[in-house]
Phi, psi and omega in degrees: 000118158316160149279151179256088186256090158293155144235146184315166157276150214274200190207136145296189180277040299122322183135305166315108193297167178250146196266147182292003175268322172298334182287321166299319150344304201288328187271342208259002169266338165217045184308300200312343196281292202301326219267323211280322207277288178302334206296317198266008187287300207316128168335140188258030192229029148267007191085155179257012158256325169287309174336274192311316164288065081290321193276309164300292203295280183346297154301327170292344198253015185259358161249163237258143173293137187322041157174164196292163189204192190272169183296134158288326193246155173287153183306313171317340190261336163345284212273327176319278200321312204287313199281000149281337135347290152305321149340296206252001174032212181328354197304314187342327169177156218270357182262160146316134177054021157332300183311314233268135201305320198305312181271005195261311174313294186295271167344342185254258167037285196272355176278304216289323207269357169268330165274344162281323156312291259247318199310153132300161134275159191245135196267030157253356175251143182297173171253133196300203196288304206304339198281326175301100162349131166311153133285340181197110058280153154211125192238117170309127165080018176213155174224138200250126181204151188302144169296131179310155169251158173290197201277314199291326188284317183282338167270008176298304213296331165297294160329313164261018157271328187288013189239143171321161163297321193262027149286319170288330230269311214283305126032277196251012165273296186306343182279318208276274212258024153079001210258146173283169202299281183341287145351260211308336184272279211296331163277274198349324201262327161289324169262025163075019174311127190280319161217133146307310221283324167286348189268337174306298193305323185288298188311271238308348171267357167256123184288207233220104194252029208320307193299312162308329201255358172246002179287147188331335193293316196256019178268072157355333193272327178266103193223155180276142149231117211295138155282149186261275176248040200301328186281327142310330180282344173299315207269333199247359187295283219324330209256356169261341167291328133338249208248054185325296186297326169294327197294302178307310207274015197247349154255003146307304166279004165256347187262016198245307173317299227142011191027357164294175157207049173155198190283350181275350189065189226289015202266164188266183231231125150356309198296330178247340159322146155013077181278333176281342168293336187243033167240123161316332193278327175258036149307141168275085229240122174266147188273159179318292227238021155330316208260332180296336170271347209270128177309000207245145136217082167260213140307292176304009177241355145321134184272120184310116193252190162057138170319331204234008172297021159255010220262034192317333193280346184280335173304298188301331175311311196284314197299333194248041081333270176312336171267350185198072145026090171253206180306313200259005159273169198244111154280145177201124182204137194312127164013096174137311243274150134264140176256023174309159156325147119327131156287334173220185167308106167298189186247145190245132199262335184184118145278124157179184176262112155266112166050192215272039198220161176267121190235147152214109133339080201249161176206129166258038193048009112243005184208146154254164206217104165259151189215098152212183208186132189318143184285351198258345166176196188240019169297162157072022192288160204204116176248139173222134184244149144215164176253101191262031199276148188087336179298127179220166155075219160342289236276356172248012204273325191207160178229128139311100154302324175174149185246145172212158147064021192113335212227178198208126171269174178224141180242135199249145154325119145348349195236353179294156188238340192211153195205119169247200099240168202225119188283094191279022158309305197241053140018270177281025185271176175281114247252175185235129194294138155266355194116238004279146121296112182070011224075350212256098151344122143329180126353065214246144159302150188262064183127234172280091169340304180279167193214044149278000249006022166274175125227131235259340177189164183212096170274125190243169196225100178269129174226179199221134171197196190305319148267022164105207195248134183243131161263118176264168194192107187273142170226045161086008144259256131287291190287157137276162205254160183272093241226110173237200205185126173095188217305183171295316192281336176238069160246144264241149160305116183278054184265319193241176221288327160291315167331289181300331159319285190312297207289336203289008178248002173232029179285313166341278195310003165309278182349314175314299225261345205287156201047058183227025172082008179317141186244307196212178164209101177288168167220089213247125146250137196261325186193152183227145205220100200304137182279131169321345178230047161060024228243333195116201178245157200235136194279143140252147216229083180289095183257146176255121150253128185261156173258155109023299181252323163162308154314165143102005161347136163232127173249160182208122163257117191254160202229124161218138175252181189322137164053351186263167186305306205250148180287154166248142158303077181304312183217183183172136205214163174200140193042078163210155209256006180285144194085336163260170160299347179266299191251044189304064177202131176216127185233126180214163164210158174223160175290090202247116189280161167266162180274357158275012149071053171262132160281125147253156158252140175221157173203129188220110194252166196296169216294001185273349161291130150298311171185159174248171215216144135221125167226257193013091142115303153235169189255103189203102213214155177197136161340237001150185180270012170217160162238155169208125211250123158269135187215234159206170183314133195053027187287159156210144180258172130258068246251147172200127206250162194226108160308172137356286197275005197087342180280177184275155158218093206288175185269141174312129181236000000 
């Protein structure tokens, strides 16, 4: 049973009622702006085929019915309303007639009836109308869905599904229609929002995206349209034209069931499923000079490379390898990663012969997807997934092409101009030209060079590209990690002379993080520390690795002292924001002997620490951001540290 949720008629801000012939006017001159407005208030875990039908019926039903009703707004909102009017003249919406009483009524409407819909339900209440599947629009045998986004849209799209509804609500007033904080709380507040003022404060953590949020990715209006089941609606016309009534009553009992009809339950047979994912012939080919005009620098402005993008029969081997696996192929895929069919023809970045194997490169706007196989047959096949959503800059810079004997080619972004590699062991040594050809790297050793277990040097991949020189690091994976130096909140490309200073006594220590999904890796000294026996000063070292998907951070506090080569690892934590942008605050300590073969604890955290405290175990306290303790072999401790601002900071272990 429905609810009967008439809607009132609307009132301008004034007060008045508004006559239904303007409220119409009002919708059909900005239906798209209100359908665009509900699609993003709406919850994304209702699907993007109920979503976009939920947004159209929801706007649609905001117009107001053949009679008058009470004011939407209260008298305070009333006079609030005229006189942001006067002030601020359009802010209200950024089209002609933004202003006009018909469309501000209809926008609150679809505002108020997208956040009710957005509610759970509750299973002692009825649900309300907007709470309800649409029944209509509807076209039997088609599914209406937004054109897919690059990487920036999908990671938009992520950021505003982690947020309340009336956050999005808030969202997509101030982005869409232009209104101040001010504005935007008295319609919240108005559309029965409980605080406006928190919901303000949550949109603020998503920055301000207008060029992303008018794109096709988020247009309710711009829509694909997909088939849903044509060999079943095939397999059943005849027998539903036959028997209407035998039909009715046997999809009464399958909708009782479950709408299945086997273990896949209602889904079409593989064999028909997204049959354009697996034709060569709908690969996406960016043309060669794409990226010189394009604001992006991702992936999706890669240009299709390698002898063999015409190559369909090799294209389809990789394409129906990635939707359906067989036995002898080896799948791998980073932490995180899903290694599911496309959704659709992916775009394709390199057909070609890498060294002695047939390689093809596909990126589907979250992921890349490598498919190779010996050039000599198709035994022994190796599908490798990561995950790249959101990569611009660096972080679009290379793709690992291939591995052979130890050593790893990169195929670089079109805009890269130089490709080196580098020892980040040895600081001055001199960096070694790679090309690319064609995109393509000469031959760079992968990590650590010796495979005795030292190390002895750690070879990185230095590219040069429009926006200056970037340091890369492969870690056994698709992508290489991004590799910088200094604080969390500024940090620097870890390139120039100093940068490499800081990484060479911890590039070893990379090795901890590797095949764990790395996105980037800092390298921060935090703090530096006269030793007790006049021996000199000893660096501390925060290095951070972020991931991809967000989890599995690895942090490391490294110790190094005068003259020795290599850093010691003092602490180390996973998945805690210490050491990041959310928390640019780090404390750690070790056990350090003297050369009078005196035990100290030393401890030291960045400089924004006031003082340290250590105690379970030695006893100590000190002013400033270092300690320094005398103790004995194997003592352990706790640390605990007092920012500035009052807060605490515990130590790492």
């Amino acid at each position: 049973m429905q609810s009967q949720d008439v809607a009132p008629h609307p009132t301008s801000a004034s007060g008045r009622a508004v006559d239904v012939e303007r409220a119409e006017a009002a919708l059909d001159g900005h239906y798209p702006r209100l359908v665009r407005i509900a699609h993003l208030i709406l919850p994304p875990g209702l699907g993007r085929d109920r979503r976009v039908l939920l947004a159209h019926a929801l706007t649609q039903r905001a117009l107001p019915r053949e009679r008058p009703s009470v004011s939407l707004l209260p008298a305070q909102g009333r006079a609030r309303a005229r006189g942001s009017h006067r002030s601020r003249g359009a802010e209200s919406g950024r089209a002609a007639g933004s202003g006009d009483g018909g469309y501000a009524s209809l926008r609150l409407k679809v505002v108020r009836t997208a956040l009710e819909a957005a509610r759970p339900r509750r299973r002692t209440a009825w649900p309300k109308r907007s709470q309800l599947p649409p029944l209509l629009p509807r076209v039997w045998g088609l599914r209406l869905l937004p054109f897919p986004g690059g990487g920036e849209e999908l990671a938009l799209d992520r950021r505003l599904s982690a947020l309340s509804a009336p956050a999005r609500a808030a969202c997509a007033l101030r982005t869409l229609e232009g209104l101040s904080e001010d504005a935007v709380r008295g319609l919240l507040a108005t559309a029965g929002v409980p605080d406006p003022a928190a919901a303000v404060r949550e949109a603020a953590r998503v920055p301000g995206q207008d060029a992303l949020l008018r794109s096709p990715a988020f247009d309710p209006c711009a829509l694909r349209a997909r088939p849903t089941d044509p060999v079943r609606r095939r397999r059943y016309a005849g027998a539903a034209l036959a028997a209407a009534a035998a039909v009715t009553v046997c999809g009464a009992l399958l909708a009782l069931s479950g709408g299945g009809s086997g273990p896949d339950g209602g889904a079409a047979p593989f064999s028909e499923q997204n049959q354009a994912a697996l034709d060569p012939a709908k690969v996406t080919m960016v043309p060669a000079t794409a990226w010189k005009t394009s604001a992006r620098t991702d992936f999706s402005v890669w240009p299709a490379r390698g002898d063999l993008t015409g190559d369909r029969a090799l294209l389809r081997r990789a394409l129906a390898a990635w939707a359906r696996p067989g036995r002898s192929v080896q799948v791998s895929a980073t932490p995180g990663t899903p290694s599911g069919a496309a959704a659709g023809p992916p775009q394709l970045l390199y057909a070609g012969r890498a060294d002695a194997a047939h390689v093809v490169i596909f990126y589907d706007g979250l992921r890349l997807a490598r498919y190779a196989e010996p050039a000599d047959g198709t035994g022994g096949a190796a599908l490798d997934f990561a995950r790249v959503d959101g990569a611009s800059g660096a972080e679009a810079d290379a793709v690992v092409l291939a591995r052979a004997d130890g050593n790893v080619r990169y195929l670089t972004a079109p805009w890269v101009t130089r490709a080196a590699g580098r020892d980040l062991v040895d600081p001055s040594s001199e960096a070694s030209d790679l090309g690319p050809s064609k995109g393509v790297t000469a031959p760079l050793a992968t990590g650590p060079a010796d495979r005795n277990g030292s190390c002895s040097s750690w070879h990185a991949l230095e590219l040069t590209d429009g926006a200056g020189t970037h340091l890369l690091t492969d870690l056994g994976e698709l992508t290489p990690a991004h590799l910088t130096a200094g604080s969390p909140t500024a940090p620097r490309e870890a390139s120039g002379a100093a940068e490499l200073r800081t990484w060479s006594p911890f590039a070893c220590s990379l090795t901890a993080v590797r095949s764990g999904g790395v996105r980037s890796v800092n390298a921060w000294e935090y703090a530096r520390q006269d030793l007790p026996d006049a021996s000199g000063a000893a660096a501390w070292v925060c290095t951070r690795a972020d991931t991809w998907r967000g989890g599995g951070t690895r942090v490391l506090a490294q110790f190094h002292t005068p003259g020795g080569r290599y850093g010691a690892v003092a602490a180390e934590a996973e998945d805690v924001t210490a050491c990041g942008t959310r928390d640019p605050h780090v404390l750690a300590g070790v056990l350090w002997k003297s050369a009078g073969g005196v035990w100290y604890l030393l401890a030291a955290g960045n400089e924004d620490i006031t003082s340290i405290r250590a105690s379970d175990g030695v006893g100590g306290s000190a002013h400033g951001n270092l300690l320094t303790v005398r103790t004995e072999q194997g003592a352990r401790a706790r640390l605990d540290g007092t920012v500035a601002d009052g807060g605490t900071v515990k130590g790492l272990r």
